[in-house]
DRENBA-757780 format. One record per atom (N, C-alpha, C): x, y, z. Coordinates in steps of 0.02 Angstrom, whole numbers, plus 50000, padded with zeros to 5 digits. Layout:
// residues N
XYZ
...
//
This chain:
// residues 523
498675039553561
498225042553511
498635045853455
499255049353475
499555053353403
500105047253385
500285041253415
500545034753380
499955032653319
499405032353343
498785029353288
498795033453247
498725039853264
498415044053193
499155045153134
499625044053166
500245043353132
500135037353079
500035029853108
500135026153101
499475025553036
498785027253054
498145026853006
498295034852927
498895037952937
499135041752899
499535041452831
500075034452872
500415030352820
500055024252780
499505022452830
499235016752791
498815018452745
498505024652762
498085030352686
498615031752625
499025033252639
499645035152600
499775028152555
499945024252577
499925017352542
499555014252513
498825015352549
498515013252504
498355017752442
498565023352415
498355027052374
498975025852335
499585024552359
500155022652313
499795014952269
499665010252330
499645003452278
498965004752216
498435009152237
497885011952211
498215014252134
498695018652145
498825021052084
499175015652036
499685012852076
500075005452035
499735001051985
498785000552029
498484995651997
498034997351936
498205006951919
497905008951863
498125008451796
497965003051757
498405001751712
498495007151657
499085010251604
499265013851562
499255021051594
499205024151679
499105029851691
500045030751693
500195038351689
500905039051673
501315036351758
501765033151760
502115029451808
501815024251821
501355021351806
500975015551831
501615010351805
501775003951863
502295001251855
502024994051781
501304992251793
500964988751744
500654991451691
500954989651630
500824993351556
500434987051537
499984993051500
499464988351447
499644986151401
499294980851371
499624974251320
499424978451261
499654981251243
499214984451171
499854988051145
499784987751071
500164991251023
499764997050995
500205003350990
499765009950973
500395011550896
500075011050841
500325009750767
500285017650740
500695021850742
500535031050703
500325027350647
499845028050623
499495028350551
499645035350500
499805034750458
500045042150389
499435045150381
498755041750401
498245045050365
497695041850404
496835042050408
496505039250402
496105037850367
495715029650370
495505029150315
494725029750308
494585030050248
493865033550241
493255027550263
493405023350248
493225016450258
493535009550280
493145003450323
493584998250332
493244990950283
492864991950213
492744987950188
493154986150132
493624981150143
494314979850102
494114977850024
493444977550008
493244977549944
493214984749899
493204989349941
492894996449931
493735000049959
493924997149996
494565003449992
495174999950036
495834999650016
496254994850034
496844998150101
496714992950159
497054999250210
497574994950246
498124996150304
498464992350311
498314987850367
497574989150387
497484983850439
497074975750420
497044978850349
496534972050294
496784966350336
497364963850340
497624956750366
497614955950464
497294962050496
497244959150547
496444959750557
496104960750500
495394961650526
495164956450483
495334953450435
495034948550377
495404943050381
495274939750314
495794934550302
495354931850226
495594928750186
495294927650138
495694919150129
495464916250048
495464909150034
496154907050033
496424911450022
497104912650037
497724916750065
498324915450106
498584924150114
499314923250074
499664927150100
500354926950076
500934924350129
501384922850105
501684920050164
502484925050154
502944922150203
503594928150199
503804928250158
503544922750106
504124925050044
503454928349989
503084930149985
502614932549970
502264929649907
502214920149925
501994917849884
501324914349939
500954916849906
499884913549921
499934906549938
499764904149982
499584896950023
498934897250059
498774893750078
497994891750077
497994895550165
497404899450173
497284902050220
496484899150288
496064901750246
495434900750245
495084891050206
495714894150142
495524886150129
495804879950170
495654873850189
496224867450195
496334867150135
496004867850088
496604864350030
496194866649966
496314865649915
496154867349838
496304860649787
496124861049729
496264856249692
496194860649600
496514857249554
496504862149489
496424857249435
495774858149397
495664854849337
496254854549296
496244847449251
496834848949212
496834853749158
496144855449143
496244862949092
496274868849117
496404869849193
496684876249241
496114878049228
495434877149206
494984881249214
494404882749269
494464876549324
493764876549371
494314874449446
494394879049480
494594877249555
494004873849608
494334870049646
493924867249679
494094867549751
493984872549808
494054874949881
493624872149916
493944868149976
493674865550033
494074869550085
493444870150123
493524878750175
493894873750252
494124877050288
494314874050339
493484873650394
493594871050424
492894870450467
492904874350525
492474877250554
492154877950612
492334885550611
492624889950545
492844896650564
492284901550576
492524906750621
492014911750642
491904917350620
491454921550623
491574928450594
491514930850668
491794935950682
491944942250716
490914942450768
490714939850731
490024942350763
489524935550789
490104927150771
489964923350789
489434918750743
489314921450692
489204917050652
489834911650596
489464906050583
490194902850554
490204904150475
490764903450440
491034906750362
490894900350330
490334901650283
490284893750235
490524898150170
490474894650115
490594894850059
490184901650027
489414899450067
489094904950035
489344913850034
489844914850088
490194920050086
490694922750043
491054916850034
491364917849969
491224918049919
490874916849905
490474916949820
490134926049837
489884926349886
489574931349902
490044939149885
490684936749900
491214942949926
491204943549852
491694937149830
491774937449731
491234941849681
490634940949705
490114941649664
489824951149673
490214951149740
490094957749781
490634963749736
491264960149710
491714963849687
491694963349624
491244958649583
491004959349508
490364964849498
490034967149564
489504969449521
489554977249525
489424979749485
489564985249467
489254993649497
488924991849541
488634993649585
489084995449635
489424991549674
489824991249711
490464994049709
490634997249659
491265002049613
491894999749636
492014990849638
492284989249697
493124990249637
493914991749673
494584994449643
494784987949629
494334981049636
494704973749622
494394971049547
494014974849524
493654971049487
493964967649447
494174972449430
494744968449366
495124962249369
495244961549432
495654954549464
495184949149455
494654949149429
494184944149442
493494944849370
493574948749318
493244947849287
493254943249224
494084937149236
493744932549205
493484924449252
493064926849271
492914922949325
492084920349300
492094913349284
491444912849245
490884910249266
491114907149324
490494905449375
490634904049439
490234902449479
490414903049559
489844896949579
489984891149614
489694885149633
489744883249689
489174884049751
489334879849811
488874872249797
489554870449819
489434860549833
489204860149884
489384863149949
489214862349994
489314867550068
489154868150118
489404873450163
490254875950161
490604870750163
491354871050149
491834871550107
491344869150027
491434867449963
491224872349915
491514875049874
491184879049814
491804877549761
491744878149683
491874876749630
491994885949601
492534887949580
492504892449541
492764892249468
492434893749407
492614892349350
492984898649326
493464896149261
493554902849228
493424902049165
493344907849126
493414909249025
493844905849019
494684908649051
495094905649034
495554904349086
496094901649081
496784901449131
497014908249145
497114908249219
497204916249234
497644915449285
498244914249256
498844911749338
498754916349409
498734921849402
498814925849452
498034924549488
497574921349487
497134918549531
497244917249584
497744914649634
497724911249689
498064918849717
498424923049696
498664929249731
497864933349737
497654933249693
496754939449673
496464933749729
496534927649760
496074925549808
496164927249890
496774929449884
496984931049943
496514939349978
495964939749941
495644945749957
495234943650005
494974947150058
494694946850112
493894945150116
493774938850133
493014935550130
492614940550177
491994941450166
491584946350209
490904942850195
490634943150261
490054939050299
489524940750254
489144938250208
488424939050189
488044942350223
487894939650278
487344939450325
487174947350356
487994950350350
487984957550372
488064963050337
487534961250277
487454967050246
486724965150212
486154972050229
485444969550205
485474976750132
484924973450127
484864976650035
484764983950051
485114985850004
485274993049995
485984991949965
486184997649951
487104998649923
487444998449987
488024995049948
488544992450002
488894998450021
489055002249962
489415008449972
489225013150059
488645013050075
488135015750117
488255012550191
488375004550175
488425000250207
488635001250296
488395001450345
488525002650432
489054997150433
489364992450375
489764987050380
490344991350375
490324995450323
491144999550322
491445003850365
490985005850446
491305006650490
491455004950541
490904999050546
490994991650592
490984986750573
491714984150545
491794980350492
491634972750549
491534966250501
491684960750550
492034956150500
492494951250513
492944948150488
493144942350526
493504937550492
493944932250540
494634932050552
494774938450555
495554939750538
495694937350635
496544940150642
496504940550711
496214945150784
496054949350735
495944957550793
495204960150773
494784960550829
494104960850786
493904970450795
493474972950769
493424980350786
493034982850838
493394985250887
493164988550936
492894995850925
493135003750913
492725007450909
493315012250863
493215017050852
493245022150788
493125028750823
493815032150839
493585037350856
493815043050815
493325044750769
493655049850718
493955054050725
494405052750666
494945060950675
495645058550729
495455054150772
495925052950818
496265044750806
495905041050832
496165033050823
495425027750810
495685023950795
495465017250762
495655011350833
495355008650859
495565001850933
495284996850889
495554990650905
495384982850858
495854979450920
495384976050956
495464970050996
495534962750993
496014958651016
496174953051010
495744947151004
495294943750948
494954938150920
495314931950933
494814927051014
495054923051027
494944916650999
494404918450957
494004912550919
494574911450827
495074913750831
495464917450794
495654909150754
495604905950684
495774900750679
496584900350671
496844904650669
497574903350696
497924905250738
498604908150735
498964908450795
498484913650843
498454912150895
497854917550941
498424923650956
498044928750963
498554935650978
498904934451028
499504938151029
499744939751107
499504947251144
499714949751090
499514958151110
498614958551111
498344961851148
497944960351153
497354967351122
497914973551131
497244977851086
497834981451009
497584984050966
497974986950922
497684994450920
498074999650924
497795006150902
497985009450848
497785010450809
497905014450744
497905022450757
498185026250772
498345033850801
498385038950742
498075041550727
497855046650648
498565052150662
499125050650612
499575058550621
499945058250570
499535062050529
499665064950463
500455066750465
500965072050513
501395074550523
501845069250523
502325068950504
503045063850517
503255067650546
503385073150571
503785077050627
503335073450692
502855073450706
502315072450759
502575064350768
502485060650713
502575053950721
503085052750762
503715055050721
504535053250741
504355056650831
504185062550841
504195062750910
503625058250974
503355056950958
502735053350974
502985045750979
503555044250933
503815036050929
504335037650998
504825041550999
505445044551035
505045045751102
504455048151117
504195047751177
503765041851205
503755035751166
503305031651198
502595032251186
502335037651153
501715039251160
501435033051083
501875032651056
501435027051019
502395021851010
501955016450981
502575009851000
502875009550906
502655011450868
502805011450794
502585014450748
503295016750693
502785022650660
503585021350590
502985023050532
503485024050471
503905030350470
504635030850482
504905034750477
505375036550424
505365044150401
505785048050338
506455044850344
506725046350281
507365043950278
507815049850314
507605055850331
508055059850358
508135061750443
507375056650460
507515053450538
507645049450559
508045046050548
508245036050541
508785038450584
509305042550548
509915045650607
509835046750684
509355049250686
509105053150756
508995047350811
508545041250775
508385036250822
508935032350827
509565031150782
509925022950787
510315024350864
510095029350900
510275031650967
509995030051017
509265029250980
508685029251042
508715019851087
509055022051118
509005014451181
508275011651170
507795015051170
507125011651174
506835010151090
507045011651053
506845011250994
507345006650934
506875001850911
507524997250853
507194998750792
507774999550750
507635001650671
507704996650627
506864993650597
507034991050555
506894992550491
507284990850449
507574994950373
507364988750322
506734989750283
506384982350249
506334984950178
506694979650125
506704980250057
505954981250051
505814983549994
505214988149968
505134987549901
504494985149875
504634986849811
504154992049806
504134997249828
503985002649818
504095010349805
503935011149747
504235017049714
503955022349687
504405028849689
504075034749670
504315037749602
503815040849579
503785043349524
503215048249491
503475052649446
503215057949403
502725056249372
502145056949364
501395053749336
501405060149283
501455057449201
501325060949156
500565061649151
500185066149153
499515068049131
499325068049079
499275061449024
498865062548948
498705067348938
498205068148970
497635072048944
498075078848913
498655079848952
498945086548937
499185088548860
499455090948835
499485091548760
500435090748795
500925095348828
501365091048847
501535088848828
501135081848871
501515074748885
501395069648798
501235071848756
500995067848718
501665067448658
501885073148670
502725069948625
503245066548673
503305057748667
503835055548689
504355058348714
504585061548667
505185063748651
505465070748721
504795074248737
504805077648800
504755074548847
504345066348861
504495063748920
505005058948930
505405058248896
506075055448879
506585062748891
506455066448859
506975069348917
506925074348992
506225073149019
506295075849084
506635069749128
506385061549087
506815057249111
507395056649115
507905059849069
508575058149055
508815065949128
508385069249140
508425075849175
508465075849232
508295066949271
508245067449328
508835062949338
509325065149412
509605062549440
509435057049502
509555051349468
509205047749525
509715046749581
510395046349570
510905042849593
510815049249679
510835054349638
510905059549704
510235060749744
509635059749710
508985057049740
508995053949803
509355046149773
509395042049849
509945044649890
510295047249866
510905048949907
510575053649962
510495058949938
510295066449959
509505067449995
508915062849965
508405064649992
508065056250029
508195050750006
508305043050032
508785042050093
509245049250075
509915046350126
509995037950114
509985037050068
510435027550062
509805024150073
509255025150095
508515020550109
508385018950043
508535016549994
508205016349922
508615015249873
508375013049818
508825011949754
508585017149666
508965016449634
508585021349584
508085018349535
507585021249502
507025018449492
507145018049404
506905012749366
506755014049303
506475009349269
505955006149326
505404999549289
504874997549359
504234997849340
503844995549384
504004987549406
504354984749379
504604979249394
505204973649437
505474980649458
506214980049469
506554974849526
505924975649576
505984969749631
505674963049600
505274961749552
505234955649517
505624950349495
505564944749506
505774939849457
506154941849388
505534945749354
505314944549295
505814952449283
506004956749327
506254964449300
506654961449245
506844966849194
507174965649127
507694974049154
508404970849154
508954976049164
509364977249094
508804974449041
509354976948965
508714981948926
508384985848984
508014991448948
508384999148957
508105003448941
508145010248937
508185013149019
508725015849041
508605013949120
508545024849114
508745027149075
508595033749083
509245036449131
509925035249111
510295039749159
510405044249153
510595047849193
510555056649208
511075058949147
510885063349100
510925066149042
510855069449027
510885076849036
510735084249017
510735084448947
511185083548923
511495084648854
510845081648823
510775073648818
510605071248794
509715074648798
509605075148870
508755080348855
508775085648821
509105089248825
509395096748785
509125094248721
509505089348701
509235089148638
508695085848578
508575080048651
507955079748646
507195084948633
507325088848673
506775096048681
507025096848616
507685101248592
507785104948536
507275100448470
507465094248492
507075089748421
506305091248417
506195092148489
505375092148486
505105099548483
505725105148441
505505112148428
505485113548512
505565114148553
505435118748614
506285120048621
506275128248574
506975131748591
506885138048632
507725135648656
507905138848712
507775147648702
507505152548749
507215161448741
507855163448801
507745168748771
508535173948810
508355173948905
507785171448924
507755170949006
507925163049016
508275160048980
508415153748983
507745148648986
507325150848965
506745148048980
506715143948913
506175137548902
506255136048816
505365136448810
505335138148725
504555138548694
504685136548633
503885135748636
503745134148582
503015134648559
502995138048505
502275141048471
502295148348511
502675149448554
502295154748595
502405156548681
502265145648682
501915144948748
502725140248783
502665145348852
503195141448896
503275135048907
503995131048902
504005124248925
503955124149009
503315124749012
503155125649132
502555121349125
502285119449205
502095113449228
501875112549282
501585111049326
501425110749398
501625101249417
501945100049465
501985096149506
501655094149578
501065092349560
500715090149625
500795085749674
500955085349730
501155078049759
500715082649838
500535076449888
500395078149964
500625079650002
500305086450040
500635089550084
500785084150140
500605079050166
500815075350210
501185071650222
501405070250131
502075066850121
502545070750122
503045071150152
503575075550154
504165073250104
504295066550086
504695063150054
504485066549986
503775063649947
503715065349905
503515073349890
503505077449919
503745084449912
504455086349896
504825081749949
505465084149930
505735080849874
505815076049826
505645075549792
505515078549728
504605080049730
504735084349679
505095091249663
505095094949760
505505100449728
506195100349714
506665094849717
506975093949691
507125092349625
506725088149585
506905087149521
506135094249492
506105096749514
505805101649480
506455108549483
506685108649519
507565111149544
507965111349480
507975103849467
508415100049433
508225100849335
507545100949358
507025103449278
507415108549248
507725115249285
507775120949247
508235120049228
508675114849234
509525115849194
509215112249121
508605111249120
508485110549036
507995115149025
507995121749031
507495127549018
506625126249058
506785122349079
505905119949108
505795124149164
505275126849160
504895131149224
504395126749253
504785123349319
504325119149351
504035119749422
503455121949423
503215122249498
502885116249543
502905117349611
502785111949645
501955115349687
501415110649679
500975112349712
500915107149779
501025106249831
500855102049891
500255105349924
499765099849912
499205099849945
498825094150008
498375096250022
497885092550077
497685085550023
497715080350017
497275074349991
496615076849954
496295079850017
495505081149989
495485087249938
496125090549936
496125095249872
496285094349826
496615086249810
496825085049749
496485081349725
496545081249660
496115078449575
496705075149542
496965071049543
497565068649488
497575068249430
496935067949405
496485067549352
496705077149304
496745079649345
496625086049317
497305092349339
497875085149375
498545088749384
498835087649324
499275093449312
500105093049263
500345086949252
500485084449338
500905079949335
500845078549419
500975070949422
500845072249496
501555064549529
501505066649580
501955061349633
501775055949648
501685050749614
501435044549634
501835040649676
501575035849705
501825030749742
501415023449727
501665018949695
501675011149689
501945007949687
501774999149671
502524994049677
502144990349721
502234983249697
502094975849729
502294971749731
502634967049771
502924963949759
502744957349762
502044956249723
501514951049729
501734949449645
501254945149607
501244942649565
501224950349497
501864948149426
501814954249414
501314957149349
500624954449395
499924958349368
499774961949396
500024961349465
499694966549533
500104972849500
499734979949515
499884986849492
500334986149434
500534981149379
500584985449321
499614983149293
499294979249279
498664980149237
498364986649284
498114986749314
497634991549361
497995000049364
498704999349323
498975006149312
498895007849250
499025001449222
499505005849126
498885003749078
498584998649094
497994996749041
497485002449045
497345001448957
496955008448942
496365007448968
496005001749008
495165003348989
495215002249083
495735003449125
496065004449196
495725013849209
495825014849157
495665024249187
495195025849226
495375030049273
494975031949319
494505035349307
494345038649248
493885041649241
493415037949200
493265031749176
492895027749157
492715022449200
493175020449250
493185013949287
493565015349363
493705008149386
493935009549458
494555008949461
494775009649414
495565007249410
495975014249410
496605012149437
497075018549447
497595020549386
497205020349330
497905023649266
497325032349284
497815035449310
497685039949336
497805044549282
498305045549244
498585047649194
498435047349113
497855044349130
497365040949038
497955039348992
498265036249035
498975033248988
498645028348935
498835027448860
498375022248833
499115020748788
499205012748775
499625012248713
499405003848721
499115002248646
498834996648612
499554992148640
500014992148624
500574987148639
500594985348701
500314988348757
500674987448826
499864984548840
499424987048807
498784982248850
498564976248810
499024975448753
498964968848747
499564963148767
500134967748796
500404962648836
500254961748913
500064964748931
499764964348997
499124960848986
498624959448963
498274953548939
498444948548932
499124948148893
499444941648877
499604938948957
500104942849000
500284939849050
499994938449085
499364940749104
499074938349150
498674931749125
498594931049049
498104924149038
498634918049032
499464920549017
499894915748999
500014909549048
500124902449062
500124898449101
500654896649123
501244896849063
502124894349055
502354899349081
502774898549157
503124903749182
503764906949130
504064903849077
504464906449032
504044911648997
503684909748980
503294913648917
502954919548966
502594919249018
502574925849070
503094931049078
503724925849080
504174929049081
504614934949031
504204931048973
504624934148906
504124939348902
503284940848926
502984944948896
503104950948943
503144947948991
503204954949040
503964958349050
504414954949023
505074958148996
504954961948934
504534960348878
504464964848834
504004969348863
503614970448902
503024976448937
503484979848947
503994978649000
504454984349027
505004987148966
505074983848929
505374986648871
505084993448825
504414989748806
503744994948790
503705000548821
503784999648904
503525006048940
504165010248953
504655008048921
504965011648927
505055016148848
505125013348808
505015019848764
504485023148756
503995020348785
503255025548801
503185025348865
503495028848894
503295030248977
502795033149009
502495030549059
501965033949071
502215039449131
502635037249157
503035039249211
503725040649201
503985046949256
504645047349249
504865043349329
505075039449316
505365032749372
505925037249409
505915038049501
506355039849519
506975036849554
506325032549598
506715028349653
506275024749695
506705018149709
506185013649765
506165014949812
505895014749874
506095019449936
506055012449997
506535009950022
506415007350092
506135009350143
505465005350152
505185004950219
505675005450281
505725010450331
505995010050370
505705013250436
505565005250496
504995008450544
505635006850598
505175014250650
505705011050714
504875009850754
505125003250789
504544999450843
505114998750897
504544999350965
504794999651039
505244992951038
505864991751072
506334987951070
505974981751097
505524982351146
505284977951182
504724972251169
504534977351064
504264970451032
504524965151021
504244961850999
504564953750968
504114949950912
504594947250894
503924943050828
503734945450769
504164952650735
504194954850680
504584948850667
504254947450569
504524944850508
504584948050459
505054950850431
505204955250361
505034952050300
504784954950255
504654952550186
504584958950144
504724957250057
504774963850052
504114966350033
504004971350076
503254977250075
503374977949999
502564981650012
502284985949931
502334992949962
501794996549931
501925003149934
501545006249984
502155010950023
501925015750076
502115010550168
502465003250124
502714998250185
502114994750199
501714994150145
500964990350148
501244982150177
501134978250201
501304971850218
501534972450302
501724974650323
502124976950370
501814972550442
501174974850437
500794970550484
500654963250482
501064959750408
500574953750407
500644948650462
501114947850505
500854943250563
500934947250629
500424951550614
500474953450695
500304950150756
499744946650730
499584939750787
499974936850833
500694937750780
501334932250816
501804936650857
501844944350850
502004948750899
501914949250972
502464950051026
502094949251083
502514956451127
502524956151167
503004961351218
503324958951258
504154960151259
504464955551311
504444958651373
504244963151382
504074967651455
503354966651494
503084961851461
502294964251486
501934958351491
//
């Protein structure tokens, strides 16, 4: 009898050991779940990629076209395309049998639907512009539709790569309102599972998926504003990847469990002059807060080496032009700049003029830590030319850019080069008239009629020549003081596989584009 109860003691014991083994993701459990948990910088307000652009667009959608590693548009959604010889009427035949997320199949009528969804004005959709010379929309058939234009608009097949969205799941009323923008449905690879605010975002593996089928099987998007939180949260396992500062890159190239990868970027930061301000409206002062900033010690000092120095929205392009105004660090030369523009130097080293102090506020997000540091650095760097410059870091939801000094931007694409310069620098782009991001009511007749030009031009030379003179333009009228490009640099659990590098846009936007093809060599 005390042999049995010995013996019925250990076999309780065991079975509560293999009990626990078979609980998948509990802490020691020897079987880990197939899922990638992604630190997200922010969350987003919405998941309708017409209405607000986030970094999971490419695993929840897919549109007529995507981008490929070298970040040139190939047919996605479509099998194939065809182009009038006056470039004016495309002709898309859809691949067959694709699904939406909710099991209905994607005809043509969706696409015309999405296009027509981001022309109307109603919809306040941030693409419009990509598509308003777009002159008619024609289905031939379920698979078939015809799109015309006014005119030749090269950068078309990049503006098609926007994400098709189902007709069928959205009934009349405003889209804005729409129960679609938080249960989005799509034919991307990962369809949406649930939304738990404030905390994470889950999107599960789409087997009906018309291409490569996932390996990983759930994705989590993990809300943490903090890069201190992130970097420790990556270092503990608690999430598998996360964008990290240039001044924690050191800390991990240690971490056995963690690999650093370090991805060209054309994304860059910079000083957003505020029109509206009285300021910014003599050149001649934003020419020399430019000549004021040190970029070289920028990347050095606050990039730590992640980055290069900034002085053209263009710079990762084809098309950048390196015989413009690059703005190198020049005291002298701002000194006397200001002196020209009357703002002389007063016995507290401070400079005026009429009266009124040369000071300023610098707004950038408290959650960016980069671009804080940053500005308080070249706001640091401001006073060795009499400038009194303060730094305001705030919450997102407290800022107005519209109604800052001057603020910390972040852009750069390294898509076709219409993407973020029209939707920045063109005057009728302002945010306070339209949906476009010239945040800054930057306006100059020369630059929006070359940015018109380039985008309608057809001859890659002649694209070439106009958007070399744009960056020429914007540089003696700057809208921005250009600092630096900043390299994407994520550390992911060693034990992924199936990252492809290409160079990201801004904030390491791209990063995800084939996650599909990711798998885990442990699991």
């Amino acid at each position: 009898m005390h042999h049995s109860k010995k013996y019925a003691l250990i076999f309780f014991v065991l079975l509560l050991v293999l009990s626990g083994c078979s609980k998948v993701g509990e802490p020691g459990a020897k079987v880990k779940e197939n899922r990638l948990v992604y630190a997200s910088e922010s969350e987003f307000e919405g998941l309708n990629p017409i209405l607000e652009e986030t970094n999971l667009d490419a695993l929840l959608f897919r549109g007529l076209m995507r981008f490929d590693e070298n970040n040139e548009p190939i047919e996605d959604i479509a099998e194939s395309f065809t182009v009038s010889p006056d470039q004016l009427t495309y002709t898309f035949v859809l691949k067959k049998d694709i699904k939406f997320h909710d099991g209905t199949l994607l005809s043509s009528d969706d696409v015309i639907f999405t296009i027509k969804s981001i022309l109307d004005d109603e919809n306040a959709s941030f693409l419009k512009s990509d598509f308003t010379v777009v002159d008619s929309l024609k289905k031939v058939d379920e698979q078939t539709l015809e799109l015309k234009l006014r005119q030749p608009f090269t950068p078309i097949l990049d503006k098609l790569t926007v994400p098709i969205l189902p007709e069928n799941a959205f009934e009349k009323g405003s889209m804005r309102t729409s129960n679609f923008n938080s249960h989005p449905i799509g034919v991307g690879p990962y369809m949406f599972e649930k939304w738990d605010r404030g905390n994470s975002l889950t999107l599960k593996a789409y087997n009906d998926f018309h291409g490569t089928k996932p390996s990983i099987e759930k994705v989590i998007f993990k809300f943490i504003p903090d890069s201190n939180v992130r970097a420790l949260q990556l270092k503990s396992g608690e999430v598998d990847i996360a964008l990290l500062d240039p001044v924690q890159v050191q800390a991990f190239e240690k971490e056995q469990n963690v690999k650093i990868y370090n991805v060209d970027s054309a994304d860059y930061r910079a000083i957003l002059f505020n029109m509206r301000k009285d300021l910014w409206k003599d050149v001649k002062v934003r020419h020399a807060f430019s000549y004021a900033t040190d970029r070289s010690q920028i990347v050095k000092g606050i990039l730590k080496g992640y980055g290069t120095e900034a002085y053209s929205p263009l710079q990762k392009h084809a098309y950048k032009n390196k015989n413009i105004e690059m703005f190198e660090y020049n005291i002298e030369k701002a000194k006397e700049l200001l002196d020209n523009a009357d703002w002389k130097e007063g016995k507290d080293g401070f400079r005026y003029k009429d009266g009124e102090k040369l000071a300023f506020t610098i707004t950038a997000p408290v959650s960016d830590s980069v671009r804080v540091n940053l500005a308080n650095y070249a706001a640091e760097g401001f006073k060795e030319i009499g400038a009194d410059v303060k730094v305001d870091a705030l919450d997102w939801g407290s800022i107005t850019i519209e109604e800052a000094d001057a603020f910390m931007v972040g852009w750069g694409s390294p898509y076709d080069a219409d993407h973020h310069t029209y939707i920045l620098f063109n005057t009728d782009e302002s945010s306070l008239t339209s949906t476009g991001y010239n945040f800054g009511g930057y306006s100059n007749p020369k630059i929006d009629a070359l940015l018109e030009q380039g985008r309608l031009s057809t001859d890659v030379e002649e694209r070439k020549a106009i958007y070399m003179e744009f960056q020429k333009e914007l540089a003696l009228d700057p809208p921005y003081d250009f600092l630096a490009y900043v390299n994407a640099v994520f550390g992911i659990n060693k034990n992924v596989s199936g990252v492809k590098e290409r160079t990201l846009g801004h904030h390491g936007s791209g990063f995800l584009w084939n996650v599909e093809e990711w798998s885990w060599n442990d699991r």
